[in-house]
C-alpha positions as CSV (number, residue, x, y, z in Angstrom):
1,X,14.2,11.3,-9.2
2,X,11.8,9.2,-10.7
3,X,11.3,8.2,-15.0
4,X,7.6,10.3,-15.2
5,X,9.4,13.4,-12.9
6,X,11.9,13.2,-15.2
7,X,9.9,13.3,-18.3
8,X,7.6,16.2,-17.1
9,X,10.6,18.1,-16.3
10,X,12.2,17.8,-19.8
11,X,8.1,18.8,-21.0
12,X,8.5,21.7,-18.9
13,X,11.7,22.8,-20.0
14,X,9.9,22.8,-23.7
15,X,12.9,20.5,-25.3
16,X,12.9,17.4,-26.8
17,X,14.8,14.2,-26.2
18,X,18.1,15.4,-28.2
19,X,17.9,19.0,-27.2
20,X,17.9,17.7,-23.5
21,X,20.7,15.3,-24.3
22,X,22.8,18.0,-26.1
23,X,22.0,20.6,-22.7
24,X,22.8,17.7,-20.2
25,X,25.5,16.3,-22.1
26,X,24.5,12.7,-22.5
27,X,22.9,10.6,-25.0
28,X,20.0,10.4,-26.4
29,X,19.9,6.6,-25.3
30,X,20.6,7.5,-21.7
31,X,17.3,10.2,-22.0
32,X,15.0,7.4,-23.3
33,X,16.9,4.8,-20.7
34,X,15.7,7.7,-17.9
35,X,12.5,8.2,-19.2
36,X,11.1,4.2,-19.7
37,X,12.9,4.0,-16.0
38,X,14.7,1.2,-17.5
39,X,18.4,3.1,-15.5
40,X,18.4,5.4,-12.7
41,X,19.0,8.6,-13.2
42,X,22.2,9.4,-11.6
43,X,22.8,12.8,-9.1
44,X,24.6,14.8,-11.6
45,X,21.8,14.4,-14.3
46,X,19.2,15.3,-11.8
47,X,20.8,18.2,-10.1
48,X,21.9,20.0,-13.7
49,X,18.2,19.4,-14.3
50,X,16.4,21.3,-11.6
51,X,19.2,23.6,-11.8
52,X,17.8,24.3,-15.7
53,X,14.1,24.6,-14.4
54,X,14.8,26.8,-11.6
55,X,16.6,29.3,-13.9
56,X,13.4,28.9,-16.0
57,X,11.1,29.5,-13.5
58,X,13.1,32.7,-12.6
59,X,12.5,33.6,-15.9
60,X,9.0,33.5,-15.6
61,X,9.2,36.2,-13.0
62,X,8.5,33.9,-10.2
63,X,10.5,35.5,-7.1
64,X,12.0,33.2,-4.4
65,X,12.3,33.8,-1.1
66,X,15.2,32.7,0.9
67,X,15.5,29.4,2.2
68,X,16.9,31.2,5.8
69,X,13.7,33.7,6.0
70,X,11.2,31.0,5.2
71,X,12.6,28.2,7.8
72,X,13.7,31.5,10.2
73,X,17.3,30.0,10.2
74,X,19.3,31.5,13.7
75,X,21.6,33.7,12.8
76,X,24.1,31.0,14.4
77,X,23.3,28.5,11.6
78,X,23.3,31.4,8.6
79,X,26.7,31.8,8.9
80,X,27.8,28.3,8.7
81,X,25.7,27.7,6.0
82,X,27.1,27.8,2.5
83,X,23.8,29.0,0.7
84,X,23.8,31.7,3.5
85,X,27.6,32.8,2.7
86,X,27.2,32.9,-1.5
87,X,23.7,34.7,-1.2
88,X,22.0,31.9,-2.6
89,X,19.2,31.1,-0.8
90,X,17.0,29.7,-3.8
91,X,19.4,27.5,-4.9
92,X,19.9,25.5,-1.5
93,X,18.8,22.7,-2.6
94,X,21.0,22.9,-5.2
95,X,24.3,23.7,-3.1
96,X,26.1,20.9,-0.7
97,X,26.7,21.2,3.0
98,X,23.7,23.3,4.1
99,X,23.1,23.3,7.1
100,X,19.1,23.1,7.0
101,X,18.2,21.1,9.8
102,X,21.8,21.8,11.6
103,X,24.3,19.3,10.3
104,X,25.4,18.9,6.2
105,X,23.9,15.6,4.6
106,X,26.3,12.6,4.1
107,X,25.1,12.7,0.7
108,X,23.1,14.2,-2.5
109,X,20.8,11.2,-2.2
110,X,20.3,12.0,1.4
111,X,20.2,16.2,0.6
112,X,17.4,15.6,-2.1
113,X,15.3,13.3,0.3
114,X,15.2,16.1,2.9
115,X,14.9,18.9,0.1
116,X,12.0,17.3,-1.6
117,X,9.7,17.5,1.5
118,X,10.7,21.3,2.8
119,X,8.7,24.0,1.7
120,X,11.3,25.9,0.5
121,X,12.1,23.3,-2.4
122,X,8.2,22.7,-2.8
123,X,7.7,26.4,-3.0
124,X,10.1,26.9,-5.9
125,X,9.4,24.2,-7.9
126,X,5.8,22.8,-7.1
127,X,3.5,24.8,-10.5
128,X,1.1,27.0,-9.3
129,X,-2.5,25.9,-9.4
C-alpha cells in the first residue's frame, strides 16, 4: 500500500492521526512515518486497515457479492477454498490461502498484488462515481 492510499483511507474512515493509531495499535509516529512514505507500511497495518473500511462500507448498506459467484469459481475450487468454507466471500481478500486463481499465494505481498487487480476487490472497495 502506498503513503497517499494510506492517507485517503484513514480520510475515509473519518479519524484522525491518533484515533487511527489508537484503532491500529501503533503510534502516532509510525501514522505520520506511513503517511510522508518515509517507512513502509507493513502487512499487518494494511490488512487491519481495509479490514476497518470494508466493515465501513458495509455499513453504508453497500451489499457484496461473493467472490465465488462473481469469478464463477467450480464447485471443485469452492470447497478447497477457505473464504468458500467460513462463508466469507467479501472478505477474500482479506483471508489467506484462497484459492482464486487455483493455488494459495506464497505470501500477503503476493495475495494483495493479485487482489488489487480482481474485480471482486475493486468492486468492494473502489467509491462509486
Amino acid at each position: 500500500m502506498e503513503s497517499n492510499k494510506f492517507k485517503a483511507v484513514r480520510a475515509q474512515l473519518n479519524k484522525t492521526q491518533k484515533e487511527l493509531a489508537q484503532l491500529l495499535g501503533i503510534s502516532i509516529k509510525a501514522i505520520h512515518s506511513y503517511e510522508q512514505g518515509w517507512r513502509k507500511i507493513p502487512h499487518h497495518v494494511e490488512r487491519q486497515l481495509l479490514f476497518l473500511l470494508s466493515r465501513t462500507i458495509l455499513n453504508t448498506g453497500k451489499v457484496s457479492a461473493k467472490c465465488w459467484d462473481i469469478l464463477n469459481c467450480p464447485d471443485k475450487r469452492q470447497k478447497k477454498c477457505p473464504a468458500w468454507e467460513f462463508k466469507a466471500g467479501d472478505l477474500c481478500w482479506f483471508i489467506n490461502g484462497t484459492k482464486c486463481n487455483g493455488e494459495a499465494h506464497n505470501s500477503w505481498e503476493d495475495k494483495m498484488e493479485e487482489c488489487r487487480n480482481c474485480k471482486v476487490f475493486k468492486s468492494f472497495f473502489e467509491k462509486e462515481k
